[in-house]
Biopython code that builds the backbone (N, CA, C, O; Angstrom):
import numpy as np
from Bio.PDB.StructureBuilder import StructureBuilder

atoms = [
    (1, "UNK", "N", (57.170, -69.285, -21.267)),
    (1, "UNK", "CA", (56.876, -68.206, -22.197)),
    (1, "UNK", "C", (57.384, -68.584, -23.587)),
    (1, "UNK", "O", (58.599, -68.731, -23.725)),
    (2, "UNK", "N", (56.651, -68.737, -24.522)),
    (2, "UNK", "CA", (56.758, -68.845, -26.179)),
    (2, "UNK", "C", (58.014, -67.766, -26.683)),
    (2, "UNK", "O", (57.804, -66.571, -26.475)),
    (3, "UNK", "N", (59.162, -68.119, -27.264)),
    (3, "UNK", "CA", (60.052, -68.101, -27.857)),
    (3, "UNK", "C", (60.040, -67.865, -29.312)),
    (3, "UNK", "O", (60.042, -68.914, -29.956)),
    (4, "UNK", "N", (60.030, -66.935, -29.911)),
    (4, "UNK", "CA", (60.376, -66.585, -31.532)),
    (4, "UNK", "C", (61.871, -67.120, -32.067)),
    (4, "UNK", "O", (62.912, -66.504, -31.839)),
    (5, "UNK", "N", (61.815, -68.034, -32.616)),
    (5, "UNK", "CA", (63.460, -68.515, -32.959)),
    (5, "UNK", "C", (63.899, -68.434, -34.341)),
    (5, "UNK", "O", (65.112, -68.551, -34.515)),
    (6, "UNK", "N", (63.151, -68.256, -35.374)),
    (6, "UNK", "CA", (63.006, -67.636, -36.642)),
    (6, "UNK", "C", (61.684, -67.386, -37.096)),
    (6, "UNK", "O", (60.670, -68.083, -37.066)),
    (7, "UNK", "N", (62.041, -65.596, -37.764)),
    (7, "UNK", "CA", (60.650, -65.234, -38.348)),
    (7, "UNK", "C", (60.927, -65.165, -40.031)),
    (7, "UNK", "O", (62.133, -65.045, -40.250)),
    (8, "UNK", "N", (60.408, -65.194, -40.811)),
    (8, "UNK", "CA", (60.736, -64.667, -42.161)),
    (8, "UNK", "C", (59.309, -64.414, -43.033)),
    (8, "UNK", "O", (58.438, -65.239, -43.312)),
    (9, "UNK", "N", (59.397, -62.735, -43.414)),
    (9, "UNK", "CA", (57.948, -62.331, -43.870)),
    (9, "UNK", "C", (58.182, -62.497, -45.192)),
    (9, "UNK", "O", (59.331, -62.207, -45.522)),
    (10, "UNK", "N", (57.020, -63.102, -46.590)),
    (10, "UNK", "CA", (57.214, -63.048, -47.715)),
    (10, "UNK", "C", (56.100, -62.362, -48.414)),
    (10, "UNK", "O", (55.048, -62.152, -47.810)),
    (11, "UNK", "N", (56.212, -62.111, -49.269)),
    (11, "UNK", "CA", (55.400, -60.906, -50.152)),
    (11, "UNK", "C", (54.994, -61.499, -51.690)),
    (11, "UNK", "O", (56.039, -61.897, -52.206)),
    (12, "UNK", "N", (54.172, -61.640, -52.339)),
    (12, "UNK", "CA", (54.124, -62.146, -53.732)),
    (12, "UNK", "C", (53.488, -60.915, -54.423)),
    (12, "UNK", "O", (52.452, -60.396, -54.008)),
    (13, "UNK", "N", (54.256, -60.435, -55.627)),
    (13, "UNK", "CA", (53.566, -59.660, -56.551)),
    (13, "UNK", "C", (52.199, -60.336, -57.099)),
    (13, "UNK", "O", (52.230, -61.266, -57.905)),
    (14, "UNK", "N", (51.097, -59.834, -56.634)),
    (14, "UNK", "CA", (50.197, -60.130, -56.768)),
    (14, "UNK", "C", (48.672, -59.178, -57.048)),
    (14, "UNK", "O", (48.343, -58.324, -56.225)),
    (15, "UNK", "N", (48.109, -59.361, -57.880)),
    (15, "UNK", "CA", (46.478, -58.466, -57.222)),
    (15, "UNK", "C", (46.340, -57.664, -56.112)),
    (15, "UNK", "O", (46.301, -56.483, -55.766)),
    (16, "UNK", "N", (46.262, -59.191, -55.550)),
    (16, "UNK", "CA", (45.711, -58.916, -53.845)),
    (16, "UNK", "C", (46.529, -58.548, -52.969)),
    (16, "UNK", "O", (46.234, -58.192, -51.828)),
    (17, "UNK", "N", (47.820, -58.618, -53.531)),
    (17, "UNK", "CA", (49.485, -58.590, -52.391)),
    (17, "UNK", "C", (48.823, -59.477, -51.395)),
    (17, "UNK", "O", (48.174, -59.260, -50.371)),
    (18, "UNK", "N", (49.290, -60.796, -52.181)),
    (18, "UNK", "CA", (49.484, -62.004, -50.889)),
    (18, "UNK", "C", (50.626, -61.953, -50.216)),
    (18, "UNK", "O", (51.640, -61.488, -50.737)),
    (19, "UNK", "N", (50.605, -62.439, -48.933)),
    (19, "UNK", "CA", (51.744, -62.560, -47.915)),
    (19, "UNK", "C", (51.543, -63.557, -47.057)),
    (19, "UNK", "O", (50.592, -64.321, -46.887)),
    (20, "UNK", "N", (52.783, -63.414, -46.441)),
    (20, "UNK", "CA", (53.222, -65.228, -45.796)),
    (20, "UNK", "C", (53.702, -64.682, -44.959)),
    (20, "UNK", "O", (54.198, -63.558, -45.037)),
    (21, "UNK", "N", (53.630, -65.577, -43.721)),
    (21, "UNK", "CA", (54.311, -65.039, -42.363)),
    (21, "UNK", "C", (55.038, -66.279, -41.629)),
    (21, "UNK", "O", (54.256, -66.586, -40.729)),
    (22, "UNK", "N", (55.901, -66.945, -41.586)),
    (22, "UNK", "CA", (56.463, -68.525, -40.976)),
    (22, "UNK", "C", (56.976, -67.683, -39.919)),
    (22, "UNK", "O", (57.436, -66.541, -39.944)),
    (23, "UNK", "N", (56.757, -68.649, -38.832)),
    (23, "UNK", "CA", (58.135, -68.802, -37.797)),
    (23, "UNK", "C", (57.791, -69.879, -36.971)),
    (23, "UNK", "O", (56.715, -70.476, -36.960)),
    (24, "UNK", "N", (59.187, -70.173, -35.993)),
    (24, "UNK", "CA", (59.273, -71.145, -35.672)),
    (24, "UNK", "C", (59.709, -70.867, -34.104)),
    (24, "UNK", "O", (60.676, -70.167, -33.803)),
    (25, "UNK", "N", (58.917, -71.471, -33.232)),
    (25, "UNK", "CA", (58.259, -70.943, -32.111)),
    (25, "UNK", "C", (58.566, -72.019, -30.967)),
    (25, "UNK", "O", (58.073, -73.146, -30.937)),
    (26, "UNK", "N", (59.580, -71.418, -29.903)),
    (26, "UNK", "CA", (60.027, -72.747, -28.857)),
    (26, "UNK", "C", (59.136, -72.321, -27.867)),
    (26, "UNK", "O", (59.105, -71.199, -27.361)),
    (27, "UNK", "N", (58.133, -73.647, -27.520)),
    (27, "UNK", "CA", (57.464, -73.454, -25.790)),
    (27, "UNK", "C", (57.962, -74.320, -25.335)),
    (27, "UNK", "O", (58.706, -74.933, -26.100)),
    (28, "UNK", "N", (57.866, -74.767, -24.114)),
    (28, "UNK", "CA", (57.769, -75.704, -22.819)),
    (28, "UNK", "C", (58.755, -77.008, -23.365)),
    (28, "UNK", "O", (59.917, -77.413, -23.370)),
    (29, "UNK", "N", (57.058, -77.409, -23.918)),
    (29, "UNK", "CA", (57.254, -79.104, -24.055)),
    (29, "UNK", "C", (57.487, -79.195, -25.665)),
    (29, "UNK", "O", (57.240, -80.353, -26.001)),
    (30, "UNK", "N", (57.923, -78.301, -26.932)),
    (30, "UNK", "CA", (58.788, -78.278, -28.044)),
    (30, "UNK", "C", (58.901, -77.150, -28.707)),
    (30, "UNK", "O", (59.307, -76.099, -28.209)),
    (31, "UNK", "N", (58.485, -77.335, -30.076)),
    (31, "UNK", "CA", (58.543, -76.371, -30.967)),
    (31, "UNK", "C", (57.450, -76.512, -31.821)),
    (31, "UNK", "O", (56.869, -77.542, -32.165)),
    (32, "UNK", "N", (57.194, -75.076, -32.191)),
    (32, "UNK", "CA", (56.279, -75.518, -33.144)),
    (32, "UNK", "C", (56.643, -74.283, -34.461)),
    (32, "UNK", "O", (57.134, -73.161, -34.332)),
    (33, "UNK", "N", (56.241, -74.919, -35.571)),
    (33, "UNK", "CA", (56.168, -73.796, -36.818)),
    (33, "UNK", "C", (54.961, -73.517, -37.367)),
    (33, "UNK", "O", (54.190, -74.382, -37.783)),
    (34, "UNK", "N", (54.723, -72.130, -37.393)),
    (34, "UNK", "CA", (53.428, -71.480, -37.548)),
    (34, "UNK", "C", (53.661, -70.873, -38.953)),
    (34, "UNK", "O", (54.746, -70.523, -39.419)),
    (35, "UNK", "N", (52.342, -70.806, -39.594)),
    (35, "UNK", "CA", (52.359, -70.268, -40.419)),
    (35, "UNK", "C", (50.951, -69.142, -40.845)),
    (35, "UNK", "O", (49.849, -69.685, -40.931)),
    (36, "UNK", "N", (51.041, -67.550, -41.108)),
    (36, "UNK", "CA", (49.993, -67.671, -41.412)),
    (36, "UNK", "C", (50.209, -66.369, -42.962)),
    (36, "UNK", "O", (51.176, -65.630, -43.148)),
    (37, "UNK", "N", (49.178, -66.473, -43.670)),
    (37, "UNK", "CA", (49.062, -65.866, -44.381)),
    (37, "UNK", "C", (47.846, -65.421, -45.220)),
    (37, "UNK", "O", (46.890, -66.183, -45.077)),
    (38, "UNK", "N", (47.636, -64.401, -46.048)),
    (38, "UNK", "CA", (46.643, -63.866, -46.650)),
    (38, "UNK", "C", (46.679, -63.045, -47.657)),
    (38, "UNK", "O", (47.349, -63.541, -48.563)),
    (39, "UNK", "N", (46.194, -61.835, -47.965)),
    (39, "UNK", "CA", (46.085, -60.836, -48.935)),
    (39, "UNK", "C", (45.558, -59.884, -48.494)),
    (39, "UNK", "O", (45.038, -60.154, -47.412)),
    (40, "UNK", "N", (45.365, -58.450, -48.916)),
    (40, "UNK", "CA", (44.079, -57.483, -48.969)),
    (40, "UNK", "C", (43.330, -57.521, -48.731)),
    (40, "UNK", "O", (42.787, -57.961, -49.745)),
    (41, "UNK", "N", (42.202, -57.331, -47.660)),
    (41, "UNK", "CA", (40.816, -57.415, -47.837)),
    (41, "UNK", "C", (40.452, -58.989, -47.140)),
    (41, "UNK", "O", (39.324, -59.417, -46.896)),
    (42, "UNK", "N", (41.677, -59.641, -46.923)),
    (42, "UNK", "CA", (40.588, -61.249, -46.524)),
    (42, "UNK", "C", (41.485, -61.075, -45.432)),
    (42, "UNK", "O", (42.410, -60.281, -45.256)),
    (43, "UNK", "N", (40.893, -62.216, -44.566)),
    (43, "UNK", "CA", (41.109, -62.588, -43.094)),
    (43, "UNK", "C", (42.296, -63.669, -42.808)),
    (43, "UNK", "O", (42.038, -64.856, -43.004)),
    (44, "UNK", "N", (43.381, -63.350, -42.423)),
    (44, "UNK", "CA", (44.552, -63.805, -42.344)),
    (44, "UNK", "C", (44.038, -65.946, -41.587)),
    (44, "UNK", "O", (43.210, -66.330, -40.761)),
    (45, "UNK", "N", (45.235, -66.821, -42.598)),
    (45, "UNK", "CA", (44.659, -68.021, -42.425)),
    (45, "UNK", "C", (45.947, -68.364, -41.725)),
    (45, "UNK", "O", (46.956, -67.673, -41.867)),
    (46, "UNK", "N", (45.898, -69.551, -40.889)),
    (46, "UNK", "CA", (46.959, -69.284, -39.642)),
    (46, "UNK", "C", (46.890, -71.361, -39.239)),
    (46, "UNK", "O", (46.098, -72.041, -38.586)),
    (47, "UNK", "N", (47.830, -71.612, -39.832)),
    (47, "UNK", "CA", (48.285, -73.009, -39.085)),
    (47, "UNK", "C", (49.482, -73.621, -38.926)),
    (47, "UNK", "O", (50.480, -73.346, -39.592)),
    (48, "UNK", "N", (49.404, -74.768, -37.732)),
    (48, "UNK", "CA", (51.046, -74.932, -37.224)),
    (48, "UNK", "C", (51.152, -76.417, -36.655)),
    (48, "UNK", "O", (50.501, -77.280, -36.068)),
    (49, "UNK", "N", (52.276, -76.174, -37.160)),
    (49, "UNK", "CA", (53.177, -77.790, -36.949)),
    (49, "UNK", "C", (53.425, -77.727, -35.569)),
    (49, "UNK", "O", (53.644, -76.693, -34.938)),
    (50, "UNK", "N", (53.373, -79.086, -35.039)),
    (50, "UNK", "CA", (54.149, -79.452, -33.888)),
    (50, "UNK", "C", (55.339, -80.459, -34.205)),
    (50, "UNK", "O", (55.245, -81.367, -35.031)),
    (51, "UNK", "N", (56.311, -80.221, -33.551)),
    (51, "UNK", "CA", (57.678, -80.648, -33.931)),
    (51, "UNK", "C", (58.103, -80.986, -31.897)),
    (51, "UNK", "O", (58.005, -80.053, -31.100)),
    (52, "UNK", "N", (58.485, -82.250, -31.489)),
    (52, "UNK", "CA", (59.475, -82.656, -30.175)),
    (52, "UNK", "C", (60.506, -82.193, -30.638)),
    (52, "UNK", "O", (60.895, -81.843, -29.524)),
    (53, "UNK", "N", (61.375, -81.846, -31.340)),
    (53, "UNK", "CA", (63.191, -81.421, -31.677)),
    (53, "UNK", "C", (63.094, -80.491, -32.208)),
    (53, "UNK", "O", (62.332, -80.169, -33.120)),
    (54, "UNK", "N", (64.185, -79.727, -31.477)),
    (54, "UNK", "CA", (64.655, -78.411, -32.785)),
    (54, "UNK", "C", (64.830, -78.516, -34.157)),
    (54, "UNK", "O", (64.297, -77.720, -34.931)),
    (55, "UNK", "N", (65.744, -79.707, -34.630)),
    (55, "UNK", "CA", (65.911, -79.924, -36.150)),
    (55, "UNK", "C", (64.907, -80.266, -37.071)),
    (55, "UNK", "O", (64.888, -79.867, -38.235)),
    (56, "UNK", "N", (63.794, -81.252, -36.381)),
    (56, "UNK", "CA", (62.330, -81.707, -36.600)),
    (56, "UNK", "C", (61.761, -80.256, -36.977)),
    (56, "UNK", "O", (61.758, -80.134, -38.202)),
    (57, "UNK", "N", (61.391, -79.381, -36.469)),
    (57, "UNK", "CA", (60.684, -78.601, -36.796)),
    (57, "UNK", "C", (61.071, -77.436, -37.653)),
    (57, "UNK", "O", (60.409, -76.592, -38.255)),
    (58, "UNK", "N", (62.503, -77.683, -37.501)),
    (58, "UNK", "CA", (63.664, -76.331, -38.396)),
    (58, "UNK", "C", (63.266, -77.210, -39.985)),
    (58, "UNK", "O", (62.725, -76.453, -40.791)),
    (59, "UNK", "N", (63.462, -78.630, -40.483)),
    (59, "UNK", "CA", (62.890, -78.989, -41.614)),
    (59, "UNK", "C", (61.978, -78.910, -41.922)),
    (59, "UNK", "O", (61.788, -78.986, -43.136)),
    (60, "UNK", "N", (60.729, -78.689, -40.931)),
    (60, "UNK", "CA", (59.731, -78.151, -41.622)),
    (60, "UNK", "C", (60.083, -77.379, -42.014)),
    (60, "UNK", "O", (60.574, -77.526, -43.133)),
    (61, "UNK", "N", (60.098, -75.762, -41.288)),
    (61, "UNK", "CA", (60.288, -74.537, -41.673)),
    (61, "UNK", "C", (61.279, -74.253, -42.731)),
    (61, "UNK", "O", (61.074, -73.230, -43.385)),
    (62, "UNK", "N", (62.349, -74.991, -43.033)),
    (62, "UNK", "CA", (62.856, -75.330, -44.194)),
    (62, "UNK", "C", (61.802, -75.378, -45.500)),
    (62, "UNK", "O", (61.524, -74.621, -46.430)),
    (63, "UNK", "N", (61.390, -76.657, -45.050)),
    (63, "UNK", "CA", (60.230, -77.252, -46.499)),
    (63, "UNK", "C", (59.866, -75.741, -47.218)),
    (63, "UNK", "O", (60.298, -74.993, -48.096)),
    (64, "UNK", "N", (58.702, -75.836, -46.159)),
    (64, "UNK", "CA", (57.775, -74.850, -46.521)),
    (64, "UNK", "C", (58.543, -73.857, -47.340)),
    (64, "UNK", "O", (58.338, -73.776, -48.551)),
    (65, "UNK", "N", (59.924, -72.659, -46.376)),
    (65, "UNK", "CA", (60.005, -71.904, -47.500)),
    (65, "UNK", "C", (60.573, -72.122, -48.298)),
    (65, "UNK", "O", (60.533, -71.271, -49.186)),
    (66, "UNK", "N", (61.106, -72.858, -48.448)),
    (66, "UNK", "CA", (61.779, -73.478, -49.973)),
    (66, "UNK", "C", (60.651, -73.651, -51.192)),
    (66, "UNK", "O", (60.835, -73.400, -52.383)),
    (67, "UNK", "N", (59.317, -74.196, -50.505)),
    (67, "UNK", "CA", (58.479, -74.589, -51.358)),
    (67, "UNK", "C", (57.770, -72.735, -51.901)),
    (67, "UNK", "O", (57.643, -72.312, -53.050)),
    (68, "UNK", "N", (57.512, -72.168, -50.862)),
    (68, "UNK", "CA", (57.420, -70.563, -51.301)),
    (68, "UNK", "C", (58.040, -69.588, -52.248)),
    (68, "UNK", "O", (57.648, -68.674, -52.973)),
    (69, "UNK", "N", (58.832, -69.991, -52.031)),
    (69, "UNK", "CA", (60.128, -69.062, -52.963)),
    (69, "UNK", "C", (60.890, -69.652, -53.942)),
    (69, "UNK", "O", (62.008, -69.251, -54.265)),
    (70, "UNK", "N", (60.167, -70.847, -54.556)),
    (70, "UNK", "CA", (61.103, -71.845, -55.483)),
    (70, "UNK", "C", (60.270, -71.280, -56.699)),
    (70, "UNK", "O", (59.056, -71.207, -56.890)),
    (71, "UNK", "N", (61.741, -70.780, -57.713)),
    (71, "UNK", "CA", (60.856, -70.262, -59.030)),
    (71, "UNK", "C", (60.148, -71.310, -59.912)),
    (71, "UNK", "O", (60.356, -72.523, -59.876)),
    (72, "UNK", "N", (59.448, -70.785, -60.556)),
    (72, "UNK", "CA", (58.655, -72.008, -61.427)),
    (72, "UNK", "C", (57.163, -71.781, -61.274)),
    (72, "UNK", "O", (56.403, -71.668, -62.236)),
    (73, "UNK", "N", (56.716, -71.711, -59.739)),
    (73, "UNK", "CA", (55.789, -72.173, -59.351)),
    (73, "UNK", "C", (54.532, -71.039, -59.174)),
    (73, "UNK", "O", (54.839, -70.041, -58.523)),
    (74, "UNK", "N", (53.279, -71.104, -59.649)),
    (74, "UNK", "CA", (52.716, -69.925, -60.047)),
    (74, "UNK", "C", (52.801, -68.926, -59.006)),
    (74, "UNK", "O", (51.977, -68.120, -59.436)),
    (75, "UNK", "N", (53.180, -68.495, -58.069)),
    (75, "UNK", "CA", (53.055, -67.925, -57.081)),
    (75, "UNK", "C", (54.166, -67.715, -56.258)),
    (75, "UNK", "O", (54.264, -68.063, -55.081)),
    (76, "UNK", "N", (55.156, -67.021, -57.061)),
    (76, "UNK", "CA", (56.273, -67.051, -56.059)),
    (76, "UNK", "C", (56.285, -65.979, -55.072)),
    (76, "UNK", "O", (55.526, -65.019, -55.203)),
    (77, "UNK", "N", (57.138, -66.083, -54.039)),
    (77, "UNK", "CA", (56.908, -64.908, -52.840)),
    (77, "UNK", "C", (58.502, -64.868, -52.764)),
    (77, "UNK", "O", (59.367, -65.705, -53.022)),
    (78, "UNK", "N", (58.539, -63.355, -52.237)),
    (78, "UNK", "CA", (59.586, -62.672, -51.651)),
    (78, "UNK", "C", (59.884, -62.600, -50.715)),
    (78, "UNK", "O", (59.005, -62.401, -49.877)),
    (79, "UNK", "N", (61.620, -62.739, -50.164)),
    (79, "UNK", "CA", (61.720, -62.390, -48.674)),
    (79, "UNK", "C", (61.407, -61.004, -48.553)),
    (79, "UNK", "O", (61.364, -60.478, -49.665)),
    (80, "UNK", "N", (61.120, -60.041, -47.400)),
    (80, "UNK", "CA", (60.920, -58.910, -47.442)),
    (80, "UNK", "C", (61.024, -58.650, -45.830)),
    (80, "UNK", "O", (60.510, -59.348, -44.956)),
    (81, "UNK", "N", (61.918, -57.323, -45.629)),
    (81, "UNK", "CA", (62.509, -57.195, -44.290)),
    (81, "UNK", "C", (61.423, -56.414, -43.399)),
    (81, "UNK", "O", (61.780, -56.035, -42.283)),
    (82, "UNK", "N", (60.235, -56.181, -43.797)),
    (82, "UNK", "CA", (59.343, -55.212, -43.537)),
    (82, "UNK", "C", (57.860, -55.659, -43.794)),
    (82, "UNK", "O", (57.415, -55.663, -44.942)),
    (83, "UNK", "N", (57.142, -56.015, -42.775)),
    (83, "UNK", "CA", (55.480, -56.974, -42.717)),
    (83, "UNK", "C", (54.671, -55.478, -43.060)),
    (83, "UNK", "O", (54.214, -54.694, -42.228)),
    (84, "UNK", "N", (54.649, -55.342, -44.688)),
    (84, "UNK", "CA", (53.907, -53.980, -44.542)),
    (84, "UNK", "C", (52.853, -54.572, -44.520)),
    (84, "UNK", "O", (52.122, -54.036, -43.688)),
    (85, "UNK", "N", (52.295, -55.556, -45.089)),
    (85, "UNK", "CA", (50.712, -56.335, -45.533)),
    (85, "UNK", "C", (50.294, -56.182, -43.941)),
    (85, "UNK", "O", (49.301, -55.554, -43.573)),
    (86, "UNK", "N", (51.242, -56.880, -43.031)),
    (86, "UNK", "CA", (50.678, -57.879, -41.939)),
    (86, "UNK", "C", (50.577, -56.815, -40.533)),
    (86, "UNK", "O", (50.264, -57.067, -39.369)),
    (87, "UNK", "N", (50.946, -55.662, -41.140)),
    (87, "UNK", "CA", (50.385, -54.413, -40.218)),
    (87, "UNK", "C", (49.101, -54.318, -40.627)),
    (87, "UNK", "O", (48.337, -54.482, -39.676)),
    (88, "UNK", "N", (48.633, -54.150, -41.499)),
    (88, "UNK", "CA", (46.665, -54.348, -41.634)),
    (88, "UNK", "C", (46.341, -54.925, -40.634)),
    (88, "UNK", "O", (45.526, -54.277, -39.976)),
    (89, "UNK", "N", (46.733, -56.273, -40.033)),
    (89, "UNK", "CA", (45.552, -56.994, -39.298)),
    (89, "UNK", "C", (46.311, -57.248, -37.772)),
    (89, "UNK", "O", (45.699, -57.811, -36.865)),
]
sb = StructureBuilder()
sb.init_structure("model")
sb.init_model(0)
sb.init_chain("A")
sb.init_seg("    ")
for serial, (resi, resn, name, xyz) in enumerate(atoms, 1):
    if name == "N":
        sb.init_residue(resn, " ", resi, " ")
    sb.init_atom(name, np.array(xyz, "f"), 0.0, 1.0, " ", f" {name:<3s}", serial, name[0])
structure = sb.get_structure()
């Protein structure tokens, strides 16, 4: 049975209120980190790493939100304790 081992929802002030959904997901034979995200009105886009090691796949999930939430970058997103977007779908 698939394992939730970190979730973290992000939010970007946006138009469309884009949102991001990571986590990082233990089955069987490893881990994997999923990602999916979207906006308002469009159809949630959804892809995932496969990782053999816990730490292997925890740096992904690292990367990524680091790369999400790093100011500068046109599109920054928020942590946010509450998936209001990702109740839509």
């Amino acid at each position: 049975m698939p394992k939730v081992l970190i979730q973290t929802y992000l939010e970007a002030e946006s138009p469309r209120h884009a949102w991001y959904q990571l986590r990082m997901i233990q089955l069987a034979e490893g881990f994997v980190v999923e990602k999916k995200s979207g906006s308002r009105g469009h159809k949630a886009h959804t892809e995932a790493w496969f990782r053999w090691e816990p730490a292997a796949a925890r740096k992904v999930y690292d990367k990524i939100l680091r790369a999400k939430t790093k100011t500068g970058r046109k599109r920054v997103y928020r942590e946010v304790s509450s998936p209001d977007q990702l109740e839509l779908f």
